[in-house]
C-alpha positions in Angstrom: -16.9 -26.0 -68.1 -14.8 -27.8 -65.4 -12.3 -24.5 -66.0 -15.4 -21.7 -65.2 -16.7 -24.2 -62.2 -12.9 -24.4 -60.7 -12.3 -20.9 -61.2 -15.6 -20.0 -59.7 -15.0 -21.8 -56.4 -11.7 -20.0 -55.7 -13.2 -16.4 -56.4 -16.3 -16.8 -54.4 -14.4 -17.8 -52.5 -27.2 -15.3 -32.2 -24.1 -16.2 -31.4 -24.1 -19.1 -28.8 -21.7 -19.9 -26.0 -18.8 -21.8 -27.4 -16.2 -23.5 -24.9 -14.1 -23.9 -27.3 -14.1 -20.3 -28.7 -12.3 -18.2 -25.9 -12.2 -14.6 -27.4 -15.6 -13.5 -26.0 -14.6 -10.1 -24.4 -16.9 -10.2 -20.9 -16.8 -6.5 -20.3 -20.1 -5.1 -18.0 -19.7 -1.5 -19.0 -18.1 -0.3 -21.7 -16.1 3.0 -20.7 -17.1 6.3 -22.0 -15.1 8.2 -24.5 -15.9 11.9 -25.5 -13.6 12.9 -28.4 -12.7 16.9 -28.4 -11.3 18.8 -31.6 -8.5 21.2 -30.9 -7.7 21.9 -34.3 -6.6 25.2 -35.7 -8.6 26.7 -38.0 -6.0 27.4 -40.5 -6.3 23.6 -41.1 -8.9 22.1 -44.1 -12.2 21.8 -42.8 -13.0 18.9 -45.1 -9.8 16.8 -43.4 -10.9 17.9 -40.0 -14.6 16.5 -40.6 -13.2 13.6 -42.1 -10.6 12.7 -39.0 -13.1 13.3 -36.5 -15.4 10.8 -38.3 -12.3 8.4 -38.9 -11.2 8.7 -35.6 -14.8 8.1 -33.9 -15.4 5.1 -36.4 -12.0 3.6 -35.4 -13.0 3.9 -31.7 -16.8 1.9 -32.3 -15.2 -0.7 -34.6 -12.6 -1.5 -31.9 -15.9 -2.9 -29.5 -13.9 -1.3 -26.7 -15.4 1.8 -26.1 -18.9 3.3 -25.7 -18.2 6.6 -27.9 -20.4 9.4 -27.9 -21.0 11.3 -31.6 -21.2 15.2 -30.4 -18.5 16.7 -32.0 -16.6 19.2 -30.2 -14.7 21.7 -30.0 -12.1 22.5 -27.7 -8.4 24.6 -27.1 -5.3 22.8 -26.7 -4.1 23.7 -23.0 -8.1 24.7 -22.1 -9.8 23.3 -19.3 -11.1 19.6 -20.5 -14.5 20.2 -20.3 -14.7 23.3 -22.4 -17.5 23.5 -25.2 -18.3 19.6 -24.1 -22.0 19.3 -24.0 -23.3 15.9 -24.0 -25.3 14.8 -20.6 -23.7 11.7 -20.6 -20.7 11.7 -18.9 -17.4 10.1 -20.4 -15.2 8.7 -18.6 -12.1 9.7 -20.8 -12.1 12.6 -23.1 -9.6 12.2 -26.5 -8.3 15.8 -27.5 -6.6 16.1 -30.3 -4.8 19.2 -32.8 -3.7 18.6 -35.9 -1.2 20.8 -37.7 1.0 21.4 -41.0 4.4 21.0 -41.0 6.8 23.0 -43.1 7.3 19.6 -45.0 3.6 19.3 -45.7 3.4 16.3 -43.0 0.2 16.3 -40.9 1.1 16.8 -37.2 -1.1 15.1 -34.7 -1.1 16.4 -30.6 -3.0 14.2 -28.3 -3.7 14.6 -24.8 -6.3 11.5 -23.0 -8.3 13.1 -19.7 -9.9 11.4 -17.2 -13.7 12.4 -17.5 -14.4 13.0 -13.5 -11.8 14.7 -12.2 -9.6 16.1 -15.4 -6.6 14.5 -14.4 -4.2 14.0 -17.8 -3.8 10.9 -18.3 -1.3 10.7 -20.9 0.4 13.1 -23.8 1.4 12.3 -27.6 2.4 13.4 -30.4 2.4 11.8 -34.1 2.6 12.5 -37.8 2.5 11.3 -41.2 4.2 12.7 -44.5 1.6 11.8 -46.6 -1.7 13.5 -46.4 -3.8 11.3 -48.2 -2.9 8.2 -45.5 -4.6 10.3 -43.1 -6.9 7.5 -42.1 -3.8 5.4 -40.5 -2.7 8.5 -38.5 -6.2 7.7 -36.8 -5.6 4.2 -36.7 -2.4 5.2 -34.8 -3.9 7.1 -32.5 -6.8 4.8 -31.5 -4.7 1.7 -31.1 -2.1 3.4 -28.9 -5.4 5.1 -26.9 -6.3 1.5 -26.3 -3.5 0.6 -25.5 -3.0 2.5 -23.1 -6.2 1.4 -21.3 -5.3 -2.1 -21.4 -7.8 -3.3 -23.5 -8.3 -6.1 -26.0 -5.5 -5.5 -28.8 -7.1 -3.5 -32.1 -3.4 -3.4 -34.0 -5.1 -5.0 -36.9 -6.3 -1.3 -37.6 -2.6 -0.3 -38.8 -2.3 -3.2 -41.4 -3.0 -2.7 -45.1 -5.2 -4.5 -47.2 -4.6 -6.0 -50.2 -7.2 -6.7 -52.5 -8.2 -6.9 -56.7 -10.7 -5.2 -58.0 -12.1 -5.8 -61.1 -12.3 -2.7 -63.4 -13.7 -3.7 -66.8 -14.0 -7.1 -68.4 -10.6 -8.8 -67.8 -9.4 -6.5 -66.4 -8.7 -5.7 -62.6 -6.0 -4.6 -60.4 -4.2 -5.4 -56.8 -4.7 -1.9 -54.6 -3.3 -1.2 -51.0 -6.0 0.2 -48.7 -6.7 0.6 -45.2 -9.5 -1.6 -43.7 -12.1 1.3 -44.4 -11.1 1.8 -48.2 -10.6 5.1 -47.1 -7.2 5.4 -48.2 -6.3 3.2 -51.6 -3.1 2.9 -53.6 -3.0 0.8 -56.9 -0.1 -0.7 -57.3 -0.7 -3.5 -59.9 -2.7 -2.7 -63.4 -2.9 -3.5 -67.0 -4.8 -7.2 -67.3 -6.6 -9.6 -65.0 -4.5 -9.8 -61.8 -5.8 -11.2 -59.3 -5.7 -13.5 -56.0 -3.5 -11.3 -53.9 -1.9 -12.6 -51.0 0.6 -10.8 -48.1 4.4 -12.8 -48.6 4.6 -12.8 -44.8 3.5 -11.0 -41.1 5.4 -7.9 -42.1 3.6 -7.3 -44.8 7.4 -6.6 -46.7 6.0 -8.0 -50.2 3.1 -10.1 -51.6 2.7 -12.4 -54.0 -0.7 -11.9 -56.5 -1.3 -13.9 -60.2 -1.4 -12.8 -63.1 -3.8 -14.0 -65.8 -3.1 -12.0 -69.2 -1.1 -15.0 -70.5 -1.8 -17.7 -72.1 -0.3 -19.4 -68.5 -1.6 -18.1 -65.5 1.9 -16.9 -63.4 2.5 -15.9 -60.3 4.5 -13.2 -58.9 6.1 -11.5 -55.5 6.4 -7.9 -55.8 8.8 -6.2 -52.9 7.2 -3.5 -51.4 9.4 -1.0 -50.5 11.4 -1.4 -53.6 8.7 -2.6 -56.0 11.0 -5.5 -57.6 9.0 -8.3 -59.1 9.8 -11.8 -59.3 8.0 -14.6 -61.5 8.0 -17.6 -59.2 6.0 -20.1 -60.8 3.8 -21.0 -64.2 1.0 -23.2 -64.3 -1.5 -24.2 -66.8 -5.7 -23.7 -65.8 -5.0 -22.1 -62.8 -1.9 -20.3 -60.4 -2.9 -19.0 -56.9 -1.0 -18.6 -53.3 -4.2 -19.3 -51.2 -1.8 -19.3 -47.7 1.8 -18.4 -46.4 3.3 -20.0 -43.4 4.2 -18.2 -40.4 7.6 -17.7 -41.3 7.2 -17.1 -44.9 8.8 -19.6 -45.9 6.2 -22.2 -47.2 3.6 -21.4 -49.5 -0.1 -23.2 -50.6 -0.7 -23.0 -53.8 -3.4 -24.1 -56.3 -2.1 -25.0 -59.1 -3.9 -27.4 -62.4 -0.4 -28.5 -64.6 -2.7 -31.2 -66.8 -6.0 -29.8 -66.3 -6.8 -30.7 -62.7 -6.6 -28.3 -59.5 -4.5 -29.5 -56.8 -2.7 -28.0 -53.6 0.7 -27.8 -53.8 3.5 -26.7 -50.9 6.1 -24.5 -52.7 9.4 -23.6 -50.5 10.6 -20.0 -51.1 14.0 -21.5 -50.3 14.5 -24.5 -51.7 12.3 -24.0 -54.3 11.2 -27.6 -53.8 7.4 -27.9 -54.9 5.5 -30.8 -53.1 1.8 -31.7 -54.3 0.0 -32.2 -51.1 -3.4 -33.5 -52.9 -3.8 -36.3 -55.9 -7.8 -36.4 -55.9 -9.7 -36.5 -59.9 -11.6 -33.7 -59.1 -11.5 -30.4 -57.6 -9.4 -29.4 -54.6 -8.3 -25.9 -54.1 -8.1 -23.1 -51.5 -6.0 -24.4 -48.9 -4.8 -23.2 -46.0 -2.5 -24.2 -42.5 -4.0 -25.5 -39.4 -3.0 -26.7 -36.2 0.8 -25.5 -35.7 0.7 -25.9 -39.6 0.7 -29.3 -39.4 -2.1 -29.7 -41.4 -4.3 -28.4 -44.2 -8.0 -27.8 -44.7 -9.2 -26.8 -48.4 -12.2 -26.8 -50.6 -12.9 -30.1 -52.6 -16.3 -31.6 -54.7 -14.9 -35.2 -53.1 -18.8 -35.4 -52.0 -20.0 -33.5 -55.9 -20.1 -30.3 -54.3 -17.7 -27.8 -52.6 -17.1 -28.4 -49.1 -14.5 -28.3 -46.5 -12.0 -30.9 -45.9 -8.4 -31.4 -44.2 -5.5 -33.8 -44.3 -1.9 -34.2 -42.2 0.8 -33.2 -44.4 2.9 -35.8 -45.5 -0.2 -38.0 -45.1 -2.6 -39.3 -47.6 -5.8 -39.5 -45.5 -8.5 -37.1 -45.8 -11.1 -35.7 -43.4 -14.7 -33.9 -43.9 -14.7 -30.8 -41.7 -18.1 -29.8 -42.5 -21.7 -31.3 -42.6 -23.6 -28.3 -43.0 -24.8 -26.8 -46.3 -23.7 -28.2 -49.7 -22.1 -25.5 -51.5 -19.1 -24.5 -49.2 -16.7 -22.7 -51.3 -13.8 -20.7 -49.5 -12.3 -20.9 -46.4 -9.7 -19.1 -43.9 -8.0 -20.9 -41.0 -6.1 -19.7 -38.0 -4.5 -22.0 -36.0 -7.6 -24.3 -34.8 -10.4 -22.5 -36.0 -11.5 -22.1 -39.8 -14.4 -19.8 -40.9 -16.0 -20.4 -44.4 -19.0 -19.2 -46.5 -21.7 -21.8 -47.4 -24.5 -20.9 -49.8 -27.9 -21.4 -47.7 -31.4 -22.9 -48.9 -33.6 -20.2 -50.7 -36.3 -20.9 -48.6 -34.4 -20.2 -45.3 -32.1 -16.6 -46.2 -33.5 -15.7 -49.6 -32.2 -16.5 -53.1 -28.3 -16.5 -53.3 -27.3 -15.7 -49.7 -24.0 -16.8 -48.9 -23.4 -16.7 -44.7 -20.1 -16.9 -43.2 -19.9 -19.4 -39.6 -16.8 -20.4 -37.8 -15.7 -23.7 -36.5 -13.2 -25.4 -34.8 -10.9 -28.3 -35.8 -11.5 -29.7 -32.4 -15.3 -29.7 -32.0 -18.0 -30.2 -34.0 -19.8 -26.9 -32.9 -20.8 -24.5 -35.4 -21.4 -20.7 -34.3 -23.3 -18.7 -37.5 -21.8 -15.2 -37.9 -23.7 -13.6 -40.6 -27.4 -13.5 -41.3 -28.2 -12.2 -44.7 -26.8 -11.0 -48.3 -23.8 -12.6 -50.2 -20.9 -13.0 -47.8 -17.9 -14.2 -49.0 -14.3 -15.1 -49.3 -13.5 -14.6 -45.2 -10.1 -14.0 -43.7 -8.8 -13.7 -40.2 -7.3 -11.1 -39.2 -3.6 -11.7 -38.1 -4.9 -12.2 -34.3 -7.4 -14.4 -35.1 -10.1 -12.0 -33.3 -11.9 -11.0 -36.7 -13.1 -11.4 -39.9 -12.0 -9.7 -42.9 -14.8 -10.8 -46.3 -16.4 -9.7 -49.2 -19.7 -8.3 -49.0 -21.8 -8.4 -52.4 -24.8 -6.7 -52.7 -26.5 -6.3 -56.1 -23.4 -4.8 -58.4 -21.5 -3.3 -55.1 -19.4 -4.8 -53.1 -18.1 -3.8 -49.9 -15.3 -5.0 -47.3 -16.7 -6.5 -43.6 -15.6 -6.3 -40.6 -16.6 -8.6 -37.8 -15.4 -8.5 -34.9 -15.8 -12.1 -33.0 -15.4 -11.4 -29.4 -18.4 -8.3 -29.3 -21.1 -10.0 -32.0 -20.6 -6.7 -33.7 -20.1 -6.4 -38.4 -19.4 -3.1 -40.3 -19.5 -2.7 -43.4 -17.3 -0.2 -45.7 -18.5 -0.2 -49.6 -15.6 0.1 -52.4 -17.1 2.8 -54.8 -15.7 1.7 -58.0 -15.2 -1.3 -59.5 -15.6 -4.9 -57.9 -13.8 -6.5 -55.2 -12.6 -10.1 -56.2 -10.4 -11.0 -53.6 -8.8 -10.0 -50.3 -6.1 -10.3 -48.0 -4.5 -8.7 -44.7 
């Protein structure tokens, strides 16, 4: 039983003015953004229905833009308000042509107007050799068209995710996707692998665990090459739950006689320092403040909650005093968002809501309202939230953005998301 209830708390793993939250975007007026298709009609219709509606959901989800849903159509080198028939007026207009190369690479011509007067703005071209990543050729194109603007940064849109999925009954597998589950490559499968986690900012390899054995091990694949390495064996449980900035240090979760600790592995030393010696449950841990110290999930109090300690130091401090069933967490540098399991008689039976705090403060800011929200994690600029969203046997990936109060959600169609990473 202490096995299921361990496991258990690693896989499930009005907003207010904060002073100490400073990513609040305080735009008056978004800007305007009409997008215009110049495509060729010798190009599929179904992959120029489904850019336009990547592109346009890239633009919304960035919390940047005021974008206006008329498609259409346009030339290339045609005046820019041809066929454009909205009656509100956009301040920039996106044209875009896609083509096929001889290769079979998708070609991508973009040319950003101003709105009033027509002047171009700017002029770009891009491509991709792979069809089917299609959606990042959009991601591309929207972060560069930001960019450009000098808006709030949106290159989280270009990273892959990792997560598992479970297929059937111990079974699952680690997939690549972008953050829409448009596009999805698996690239681990054949028994119960699981708790996928990015080896470092590059995303050049990650580590994930494998369970088929009779001792859970973990792993780090390469990427580009696909080598895999074994890096360590543990009894009860094996998980990377963070990675240092540099790549070099690793948290891991590991139970060698029975018991779930956090461990500090060096990738270059190979020197494996346990960081926890509690009786009971600690798990889930992850760097804060310069990576000087860790917070992770512990039932010190006969319950999951969140706690941190100094490394190197034996003390241990309660980060939390709201809910009692706080069972994942996700830090980035002083702030830590985590999922708490609410009273039935405030959200409904089994809602799990995600709020963020700071190491610093005691102020809590809620950022999720209903359903079964779970396993949160930052994005790599610490301006959103990557978590699981459950909802009766589906489950879906979230997106919230912090600094515009804005969510999206984008449902996985088969199988069951167990864990994430980006």
């Amino acid at each position: 039983m202490k096995k299921f209830i361990m496991l258990l708390v690693c896989v499930v793993g009005l907003f207010a003015s904060d002073a100490t939250v400073e990513i609040v975007k305080r735009l008056e007026r978004l800007p305007v953004v009409a997008l215009q298709d110049a495509t060729a009609d010798d190009v599929d219709a179904g992959l120029k229905r489904r850019f336009f509606q990547m592109l346009i959901g890239d633009l919304k989800v960035s919390a940047n833009f005021d974008v206006l849903d008329e498609y259409t159509k346009s030339t290339y080198g045609g005046d820019y308000r041809l066929h454009h028939t909205s009656t509100k007026t956009p301040d920039l207009v996106l044209r875009y042509k896609l083509e096929y190369s001889w290769g079979g690479e998708i070609l991508a011509r973009v040319k950003v107007f101003n709105g009033g007067t027509g002047t171009l703005r700017s002029e770009r071209s891009y491509k991709i050799a792979q069809p089917e990543r299609y959606p990042f050729l959009a991601h591309r194109m929207a972060v560069e068209f930001n960019d450009g603007l000098g808006l709030p940064s949106i290159a989280w849109m270009e990273r892959f995710i990792i997560f598992s999925k479970y297929t059937t009954p111990k079974q699952s597998e680690i997939v690549l996707a972008d953050y829409t589950l448009t596009f999805q490559q698996t690239v681990v499968s054949g028994g119960l692998n699981i708790f996928p986690k990015w080896a470092d900012a590059r995303q050049s390899g990650y580590y994930y665990s494998d369970y088929t054995a009779k001792v859970p091990t973990l792993y780090h694949v390469n990427l580009s090459s696909g080598q895999k390495t074994k890096i360590a064996q543990s009894e009860g449980m094996m998980m990377v739950s963070d990675v240092s900035q540099d790549g070099t240090r690793l948290l891991l979760t590991m139970a060698p006689s029975d018991q779930p600790d956090v461990y500090m592995y060096n990738t270059q030393t190979k020197h494996l320092e346990r960081l926890t010696t509690y009786s009971g449950i600690d798990v889930s841990a992850g760097f804060i403040d310069d990576e000087r110290r860790i917070v992770f999930v512990s039932d010190r109090l006969g319950y999951p909650n969140i706690f941190s300690k100094t490394i190197g130091q034996s003390s241990v401090e309660q980060m939390v005093y709201h809910g009692r069933n706080n069972n994942s967490v996700s830090a980035f540098g002083r702030y830590m968002v985590y999922s708490s399991r609410e009273k039935s008689s405030e959200f409904g039976s089994g809602t799990f809501n995600l709020y963020l705090i700071s190491t610093q403060t005691d102020y809590i800011r809620q950022l999720t309202a209903t359903g079964k929200n779970l396993f949160p994690r930052f994005s790599n600029d610490g301006e959103s939230v990557l978590f699981i969203k459950e909802y009766g046997a589906q489950s879906a990936l979230g997106v919230i953005r912090l600094g515009a109060n804005k969510s999206f959600h984008f449902p996985l169609k088969a199988g069951h998301i167990q864990s994430i990473d980006w």
